[in-house]
MARDOBA-686474 format. One record per atom (N, C-alpha, C, O): atom name; x, y, z; residue number from 1; residue in three letters. Coordinates in nm, 2 decimals. Layout:
! MARDOBA-686474
[node CA,[X,Y,Z],NUM,ALA],
...
//
This chain:
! MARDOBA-686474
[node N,[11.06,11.92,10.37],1,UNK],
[node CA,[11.07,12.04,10.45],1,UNK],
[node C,[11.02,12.01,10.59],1,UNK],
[node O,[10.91,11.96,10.60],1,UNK],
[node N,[11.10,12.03,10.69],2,UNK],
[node CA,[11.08,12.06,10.82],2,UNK],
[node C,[11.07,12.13,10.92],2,UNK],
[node O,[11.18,12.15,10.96],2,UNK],
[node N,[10.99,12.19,11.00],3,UNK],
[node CA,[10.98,12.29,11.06],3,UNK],
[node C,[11.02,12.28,11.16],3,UNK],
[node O,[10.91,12.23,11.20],3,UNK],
[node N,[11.12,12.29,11.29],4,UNK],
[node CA,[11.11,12.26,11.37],4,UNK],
[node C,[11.06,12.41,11.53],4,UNK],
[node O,[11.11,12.50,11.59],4,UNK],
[node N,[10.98,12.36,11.52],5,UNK],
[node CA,[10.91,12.49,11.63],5,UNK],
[node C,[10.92,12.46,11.83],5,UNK],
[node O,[10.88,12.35,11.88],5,UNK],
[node N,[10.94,12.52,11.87],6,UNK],
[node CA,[10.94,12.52,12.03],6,UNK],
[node C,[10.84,12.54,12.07],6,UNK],
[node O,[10.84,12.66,12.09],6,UNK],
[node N,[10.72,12.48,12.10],7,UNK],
[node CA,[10.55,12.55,12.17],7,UNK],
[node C,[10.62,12.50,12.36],7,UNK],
[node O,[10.67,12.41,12.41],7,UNK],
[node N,[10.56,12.65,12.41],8,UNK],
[node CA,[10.55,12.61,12.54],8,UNK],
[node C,[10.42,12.63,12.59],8,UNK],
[node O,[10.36,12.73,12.60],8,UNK],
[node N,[10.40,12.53,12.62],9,UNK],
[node CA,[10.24,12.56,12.69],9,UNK],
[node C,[10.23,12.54,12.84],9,UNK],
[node O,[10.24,12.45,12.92],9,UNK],
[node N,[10.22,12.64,12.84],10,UNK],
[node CA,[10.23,12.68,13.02],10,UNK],
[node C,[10.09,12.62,13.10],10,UNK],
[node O,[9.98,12.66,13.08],10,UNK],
[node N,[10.16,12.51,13.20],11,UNK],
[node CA,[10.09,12.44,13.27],11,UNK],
[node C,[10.05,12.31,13.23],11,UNK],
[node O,[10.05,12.23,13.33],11,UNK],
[node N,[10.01,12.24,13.12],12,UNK],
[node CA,[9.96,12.15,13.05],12,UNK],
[node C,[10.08,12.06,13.00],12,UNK],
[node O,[10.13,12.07,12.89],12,UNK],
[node N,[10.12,11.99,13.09],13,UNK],
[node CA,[10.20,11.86,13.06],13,UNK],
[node C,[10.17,11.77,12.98],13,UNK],
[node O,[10.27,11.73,12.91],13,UNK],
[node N,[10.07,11.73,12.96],14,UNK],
[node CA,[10.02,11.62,12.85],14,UNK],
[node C,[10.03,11.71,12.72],14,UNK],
[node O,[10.11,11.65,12.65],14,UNK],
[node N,[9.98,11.83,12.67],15,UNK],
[node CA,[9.98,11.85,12.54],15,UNK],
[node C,[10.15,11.90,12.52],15,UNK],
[node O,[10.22,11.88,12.41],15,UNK],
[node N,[10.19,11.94,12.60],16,UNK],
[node CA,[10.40,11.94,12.58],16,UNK],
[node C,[10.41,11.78,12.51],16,UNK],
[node O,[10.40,11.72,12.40],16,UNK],
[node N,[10.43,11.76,12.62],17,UNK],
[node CA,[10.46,11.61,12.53],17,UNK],
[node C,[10.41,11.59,12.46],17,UNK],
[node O,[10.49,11.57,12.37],17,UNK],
[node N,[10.29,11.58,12.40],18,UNK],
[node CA,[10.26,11.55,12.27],18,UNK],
[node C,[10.31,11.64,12.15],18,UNK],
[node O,[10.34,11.60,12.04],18,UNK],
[node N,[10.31,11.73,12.17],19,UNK],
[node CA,[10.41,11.83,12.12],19,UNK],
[node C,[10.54,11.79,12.06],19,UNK],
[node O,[10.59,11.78,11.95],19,UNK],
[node N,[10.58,11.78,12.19],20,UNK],
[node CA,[10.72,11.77,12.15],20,UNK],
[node C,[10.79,11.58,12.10],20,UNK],
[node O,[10.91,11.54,12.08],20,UNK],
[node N,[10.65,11.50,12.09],21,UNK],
[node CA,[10.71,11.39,12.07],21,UNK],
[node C,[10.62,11.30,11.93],21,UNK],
[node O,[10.61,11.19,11.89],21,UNK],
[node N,[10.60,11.42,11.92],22,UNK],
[node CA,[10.44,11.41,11.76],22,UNK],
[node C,[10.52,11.45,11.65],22,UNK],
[node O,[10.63,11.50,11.68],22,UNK],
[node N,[10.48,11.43,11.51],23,UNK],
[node CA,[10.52,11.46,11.42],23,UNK],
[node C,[10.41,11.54,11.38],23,UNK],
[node O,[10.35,11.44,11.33],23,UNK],
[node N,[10.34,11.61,11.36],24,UNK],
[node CA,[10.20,11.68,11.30],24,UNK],
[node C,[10.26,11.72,11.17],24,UNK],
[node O,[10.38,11.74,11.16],24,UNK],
[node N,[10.17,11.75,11.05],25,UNK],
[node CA,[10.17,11.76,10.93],25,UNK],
[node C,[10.02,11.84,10.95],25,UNK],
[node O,[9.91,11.80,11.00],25,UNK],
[node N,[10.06,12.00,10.87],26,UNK],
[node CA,[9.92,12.02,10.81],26,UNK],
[node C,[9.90,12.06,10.69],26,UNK],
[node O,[9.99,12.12,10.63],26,UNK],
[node N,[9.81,12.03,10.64],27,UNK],
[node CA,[9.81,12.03,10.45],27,UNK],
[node C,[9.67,12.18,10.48],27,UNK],
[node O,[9.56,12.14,10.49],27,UNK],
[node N,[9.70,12.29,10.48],28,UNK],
[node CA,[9.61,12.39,10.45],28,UNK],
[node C,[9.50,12.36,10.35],28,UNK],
[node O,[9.39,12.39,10.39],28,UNK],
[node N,[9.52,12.31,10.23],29,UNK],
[node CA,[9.46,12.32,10.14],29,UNK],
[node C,[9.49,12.26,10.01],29,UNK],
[node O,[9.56,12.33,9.94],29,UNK],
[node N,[9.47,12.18,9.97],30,UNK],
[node CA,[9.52,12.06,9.85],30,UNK],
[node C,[9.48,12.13,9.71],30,UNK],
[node O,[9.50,12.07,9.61],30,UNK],
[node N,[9.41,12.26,9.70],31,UNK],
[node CA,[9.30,12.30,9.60],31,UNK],
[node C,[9.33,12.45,9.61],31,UNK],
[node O,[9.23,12.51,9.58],31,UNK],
[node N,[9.42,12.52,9.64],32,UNK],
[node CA,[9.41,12.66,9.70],32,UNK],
[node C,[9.31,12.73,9.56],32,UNK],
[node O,[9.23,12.81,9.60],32,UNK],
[node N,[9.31,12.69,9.40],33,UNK],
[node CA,[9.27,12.73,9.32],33,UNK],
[node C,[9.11,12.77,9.33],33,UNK],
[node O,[9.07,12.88,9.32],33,UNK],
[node N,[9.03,12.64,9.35],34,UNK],
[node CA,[8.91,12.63,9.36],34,UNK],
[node C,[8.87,12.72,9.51],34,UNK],
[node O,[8.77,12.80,9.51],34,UNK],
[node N,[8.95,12.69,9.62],35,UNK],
[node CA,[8.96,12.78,9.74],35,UNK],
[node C,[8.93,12.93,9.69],35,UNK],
[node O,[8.83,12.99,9.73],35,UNK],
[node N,[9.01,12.98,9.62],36,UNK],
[node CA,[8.99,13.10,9.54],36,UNK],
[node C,[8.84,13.13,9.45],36,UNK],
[node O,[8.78,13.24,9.45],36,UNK],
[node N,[8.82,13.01,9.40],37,UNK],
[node CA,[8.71,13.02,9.31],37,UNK],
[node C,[8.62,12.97,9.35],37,UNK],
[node O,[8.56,12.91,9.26],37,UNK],
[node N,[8.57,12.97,9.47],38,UNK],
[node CA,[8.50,12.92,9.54],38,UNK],
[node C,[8.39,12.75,9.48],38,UNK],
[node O,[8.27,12.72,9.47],38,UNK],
[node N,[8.52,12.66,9.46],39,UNK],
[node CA,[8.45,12.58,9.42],39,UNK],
[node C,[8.56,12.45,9.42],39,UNK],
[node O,[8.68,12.47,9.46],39,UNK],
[node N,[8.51,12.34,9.37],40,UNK],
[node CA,[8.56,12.20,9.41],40,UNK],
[node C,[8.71,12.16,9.31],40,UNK],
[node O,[8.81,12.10,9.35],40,UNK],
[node N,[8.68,12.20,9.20],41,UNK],
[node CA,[8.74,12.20,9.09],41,UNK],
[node C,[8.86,12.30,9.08],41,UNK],
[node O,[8.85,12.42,9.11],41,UNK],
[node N,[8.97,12.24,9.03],42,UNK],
[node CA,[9.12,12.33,9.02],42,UNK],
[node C,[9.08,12.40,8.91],42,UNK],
[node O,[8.97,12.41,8.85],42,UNK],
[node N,[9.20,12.46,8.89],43,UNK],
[node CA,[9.23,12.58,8.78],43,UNK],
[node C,[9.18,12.53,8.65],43,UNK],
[node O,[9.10,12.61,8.60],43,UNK],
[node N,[9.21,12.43,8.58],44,UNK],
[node CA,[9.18,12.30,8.48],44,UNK],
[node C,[9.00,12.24,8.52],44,UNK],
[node O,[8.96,12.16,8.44],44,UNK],
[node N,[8.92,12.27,8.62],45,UNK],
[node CA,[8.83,12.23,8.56],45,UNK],
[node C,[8.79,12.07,8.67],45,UNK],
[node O,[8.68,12.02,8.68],45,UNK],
[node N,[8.93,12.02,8.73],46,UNK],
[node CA,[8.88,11.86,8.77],46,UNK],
[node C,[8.89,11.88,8.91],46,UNK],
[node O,[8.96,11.96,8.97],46,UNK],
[node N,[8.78,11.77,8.97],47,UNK],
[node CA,[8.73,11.80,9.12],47,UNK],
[node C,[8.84,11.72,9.18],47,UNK],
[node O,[8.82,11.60,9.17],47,UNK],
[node N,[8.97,11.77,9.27],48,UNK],
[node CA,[9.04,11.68,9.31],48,UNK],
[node C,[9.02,11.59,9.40],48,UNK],
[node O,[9.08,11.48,9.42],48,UNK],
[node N,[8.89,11.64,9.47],49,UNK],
[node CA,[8.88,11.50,9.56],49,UNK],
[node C,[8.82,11.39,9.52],49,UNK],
[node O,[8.80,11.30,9.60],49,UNK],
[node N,[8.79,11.38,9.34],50,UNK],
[node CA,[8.75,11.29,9.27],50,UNK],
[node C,[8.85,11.20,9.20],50,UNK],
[node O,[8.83,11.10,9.13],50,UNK],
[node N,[9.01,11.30,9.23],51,UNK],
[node CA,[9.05,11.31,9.11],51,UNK],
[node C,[9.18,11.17,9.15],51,UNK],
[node O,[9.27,11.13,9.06],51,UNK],
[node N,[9.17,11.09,9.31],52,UNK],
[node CA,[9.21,11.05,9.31],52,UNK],
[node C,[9.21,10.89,9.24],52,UNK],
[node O,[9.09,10.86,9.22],52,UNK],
[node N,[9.33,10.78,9.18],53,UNK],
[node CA,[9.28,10.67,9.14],53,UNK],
[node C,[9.22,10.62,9.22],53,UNK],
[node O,[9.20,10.69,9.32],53,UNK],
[node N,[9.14,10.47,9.22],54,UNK],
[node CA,[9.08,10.38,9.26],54,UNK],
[node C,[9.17,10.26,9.30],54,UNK],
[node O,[9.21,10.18,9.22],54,UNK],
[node N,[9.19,10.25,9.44],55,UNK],
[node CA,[9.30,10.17,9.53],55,UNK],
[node C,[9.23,10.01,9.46],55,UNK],
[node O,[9.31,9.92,9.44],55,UNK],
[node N,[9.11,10.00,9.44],56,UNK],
[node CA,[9.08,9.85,9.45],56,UNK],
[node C,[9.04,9.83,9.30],56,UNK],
[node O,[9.00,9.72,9.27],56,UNK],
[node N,[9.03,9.94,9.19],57,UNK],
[node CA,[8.99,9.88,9.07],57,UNK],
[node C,[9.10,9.73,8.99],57,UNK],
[node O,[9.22,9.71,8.98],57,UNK],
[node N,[9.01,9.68,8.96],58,UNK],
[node CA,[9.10,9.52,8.89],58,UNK],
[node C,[9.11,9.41,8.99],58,UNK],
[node O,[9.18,9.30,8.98],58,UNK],
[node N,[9.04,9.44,9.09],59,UNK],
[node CA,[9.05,9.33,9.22],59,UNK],
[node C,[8.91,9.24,9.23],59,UNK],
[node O,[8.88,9.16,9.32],59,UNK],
[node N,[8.85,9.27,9.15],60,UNK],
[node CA,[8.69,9.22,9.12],60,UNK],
[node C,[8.72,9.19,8.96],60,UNK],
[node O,[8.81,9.23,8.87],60,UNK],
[node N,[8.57,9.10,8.97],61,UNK],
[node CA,[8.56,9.03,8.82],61,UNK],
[node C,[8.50,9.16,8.73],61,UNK],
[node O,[8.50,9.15,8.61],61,UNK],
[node N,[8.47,9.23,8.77],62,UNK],
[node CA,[8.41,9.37,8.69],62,UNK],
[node C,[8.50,9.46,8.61],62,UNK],
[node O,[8.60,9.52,8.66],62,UNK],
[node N,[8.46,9.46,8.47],63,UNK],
[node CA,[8.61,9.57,8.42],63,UNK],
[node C,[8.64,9.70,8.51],63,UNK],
[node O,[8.55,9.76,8.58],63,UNK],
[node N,[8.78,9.74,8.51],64,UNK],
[node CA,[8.81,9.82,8.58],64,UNK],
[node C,[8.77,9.97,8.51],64,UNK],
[node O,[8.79,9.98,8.39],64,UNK],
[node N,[8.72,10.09,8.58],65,UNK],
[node CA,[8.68,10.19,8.50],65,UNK],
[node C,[8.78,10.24,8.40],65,UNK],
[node O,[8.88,10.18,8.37],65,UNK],
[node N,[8.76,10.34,8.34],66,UNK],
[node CA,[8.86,10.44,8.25],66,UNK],
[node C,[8.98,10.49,8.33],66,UNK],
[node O,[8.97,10.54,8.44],66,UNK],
[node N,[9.07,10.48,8.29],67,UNK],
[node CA,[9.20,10.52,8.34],67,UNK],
[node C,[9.17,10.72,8.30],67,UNK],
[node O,[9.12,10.77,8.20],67,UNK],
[node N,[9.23,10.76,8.39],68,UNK],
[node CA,[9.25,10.94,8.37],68,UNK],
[node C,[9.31,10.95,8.41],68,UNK],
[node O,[9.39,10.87,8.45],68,UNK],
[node N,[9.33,11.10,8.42],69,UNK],
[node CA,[9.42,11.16,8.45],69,UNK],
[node C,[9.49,11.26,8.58],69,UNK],
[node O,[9.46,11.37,8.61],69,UNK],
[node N,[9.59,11.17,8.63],70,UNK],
[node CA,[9.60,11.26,8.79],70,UNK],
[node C,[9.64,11.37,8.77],70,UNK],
[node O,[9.71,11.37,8.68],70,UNK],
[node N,[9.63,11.46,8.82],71,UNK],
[node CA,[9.63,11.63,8.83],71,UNK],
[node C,[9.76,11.65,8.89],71,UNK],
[node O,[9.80,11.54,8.94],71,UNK],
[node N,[9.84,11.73,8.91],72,UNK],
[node CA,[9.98,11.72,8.98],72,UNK],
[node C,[9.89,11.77,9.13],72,UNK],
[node O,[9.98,11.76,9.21],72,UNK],
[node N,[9.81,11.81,9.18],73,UNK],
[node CA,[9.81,11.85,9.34],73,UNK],
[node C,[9.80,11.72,9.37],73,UNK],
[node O,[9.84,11.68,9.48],73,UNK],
[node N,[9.74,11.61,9.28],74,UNK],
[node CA,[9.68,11.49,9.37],74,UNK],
[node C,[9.79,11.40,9.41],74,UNK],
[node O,[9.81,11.32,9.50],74,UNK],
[node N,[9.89,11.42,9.28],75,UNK],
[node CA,[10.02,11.33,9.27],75,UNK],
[node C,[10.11,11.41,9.36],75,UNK],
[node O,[10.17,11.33,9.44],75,UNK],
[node N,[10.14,11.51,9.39],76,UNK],
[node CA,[10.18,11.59,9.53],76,UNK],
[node C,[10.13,11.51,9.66],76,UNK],
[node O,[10.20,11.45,9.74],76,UNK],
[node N,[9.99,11.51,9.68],77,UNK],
[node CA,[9.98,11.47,9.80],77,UNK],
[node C,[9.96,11.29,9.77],77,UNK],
[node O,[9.93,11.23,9.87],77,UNK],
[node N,[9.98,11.24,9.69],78,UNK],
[node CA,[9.99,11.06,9.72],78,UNK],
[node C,[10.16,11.07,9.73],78,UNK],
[node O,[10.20,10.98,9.81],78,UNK],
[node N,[10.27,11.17,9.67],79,UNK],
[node CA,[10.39,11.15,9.74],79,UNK],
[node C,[10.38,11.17,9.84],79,UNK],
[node O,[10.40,11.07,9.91],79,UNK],
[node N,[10.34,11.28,9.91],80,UNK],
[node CA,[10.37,11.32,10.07],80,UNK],
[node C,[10.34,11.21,10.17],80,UNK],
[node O,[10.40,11.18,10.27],80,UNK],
[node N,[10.22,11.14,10.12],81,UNK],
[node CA,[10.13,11.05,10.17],81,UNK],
[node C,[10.21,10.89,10.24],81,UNK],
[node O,[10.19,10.81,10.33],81,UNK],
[node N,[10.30,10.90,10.11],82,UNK],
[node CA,[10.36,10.78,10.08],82,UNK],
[node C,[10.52,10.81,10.17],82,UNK],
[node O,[10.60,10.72,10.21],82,UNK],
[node N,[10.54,10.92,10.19],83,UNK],
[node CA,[10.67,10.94,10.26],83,UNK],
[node C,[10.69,10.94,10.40],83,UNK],
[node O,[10.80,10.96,10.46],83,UNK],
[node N,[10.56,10.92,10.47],84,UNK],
[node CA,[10.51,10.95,10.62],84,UNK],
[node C,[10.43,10.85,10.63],84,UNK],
[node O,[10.35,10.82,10.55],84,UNK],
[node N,[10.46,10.79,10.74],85,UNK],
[node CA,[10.31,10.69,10.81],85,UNK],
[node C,[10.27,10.70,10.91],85,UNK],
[node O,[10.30,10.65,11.02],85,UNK],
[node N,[10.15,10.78,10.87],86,UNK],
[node CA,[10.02,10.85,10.93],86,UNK],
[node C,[9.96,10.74,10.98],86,UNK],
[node O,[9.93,10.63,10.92],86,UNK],
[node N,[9.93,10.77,11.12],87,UNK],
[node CA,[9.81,10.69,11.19],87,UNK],
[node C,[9.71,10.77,11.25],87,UNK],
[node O,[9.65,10.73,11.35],87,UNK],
[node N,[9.68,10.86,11.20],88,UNK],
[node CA,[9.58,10.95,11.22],88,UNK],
[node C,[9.61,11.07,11.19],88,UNK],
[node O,[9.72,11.11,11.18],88,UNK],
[node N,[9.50,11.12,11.16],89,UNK],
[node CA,[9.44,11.23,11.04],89,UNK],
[node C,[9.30,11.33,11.09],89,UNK],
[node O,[9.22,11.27,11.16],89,UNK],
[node N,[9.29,11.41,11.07],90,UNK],
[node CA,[9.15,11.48,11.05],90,UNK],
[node C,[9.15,11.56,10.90],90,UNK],
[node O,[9.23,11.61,10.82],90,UNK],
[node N,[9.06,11.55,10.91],91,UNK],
[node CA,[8.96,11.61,10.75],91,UNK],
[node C,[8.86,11.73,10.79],91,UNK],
[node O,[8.76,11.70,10.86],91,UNK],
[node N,[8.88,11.86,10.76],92,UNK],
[node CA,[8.77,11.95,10.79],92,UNK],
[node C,[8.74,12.02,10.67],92,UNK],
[node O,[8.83,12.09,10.62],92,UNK],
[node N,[8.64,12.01,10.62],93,UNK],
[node CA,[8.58,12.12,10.54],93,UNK],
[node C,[8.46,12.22,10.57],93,UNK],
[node O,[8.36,12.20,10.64],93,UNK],
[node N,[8.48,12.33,10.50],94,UNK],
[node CA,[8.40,12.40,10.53],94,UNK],
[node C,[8.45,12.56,10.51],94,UNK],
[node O,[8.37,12.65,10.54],94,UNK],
//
């Protein structure tokens, strides 16, 4: 899905262009559930910012942890993740 929006920002040259030559992506909320319930954890109970796999388990001589189970928000955003290449990001919580 694509949005395509017109911003005019009157007077400011540098943020037009960036505007108009950016791709921005914003993800409101990966969790809207826990958002609601004021807490970390989805509807089911698992903290998704935990809930992602481990990029480097099996790359060391150490067994690799327990395999679990991804949550569909998290498998949502490793597609989105994977369909775009992002070279910067912000993270805000609160």
């Amino acid at each position: 899905f694509v949005l395509g929006i017109n911003f005019q920002c009157s007077g400011n040259i540098e943020i037009q262009e960036l505007l108009n030559t950016t791709s921005i992506h914003i993800l409101p909320s990966m969790n809207p559930d826990g958002f609601e319930q004021r807490t970390r954890a989805n509807s089911v109970g698992v903290d998704l910012n935990r809930n992602f796999p481990d990029r480097f388990a099996g790359r060391t001589k150490r067994s690799a942890p327990p395999a679990h189970s991804v949550e569909p928000e998290t498998e949502a955003v490793m597609r989105w993740t994977a369909q775009h290449n992002f070279v910067l990001c912000a993270n805000f919580h609160g």
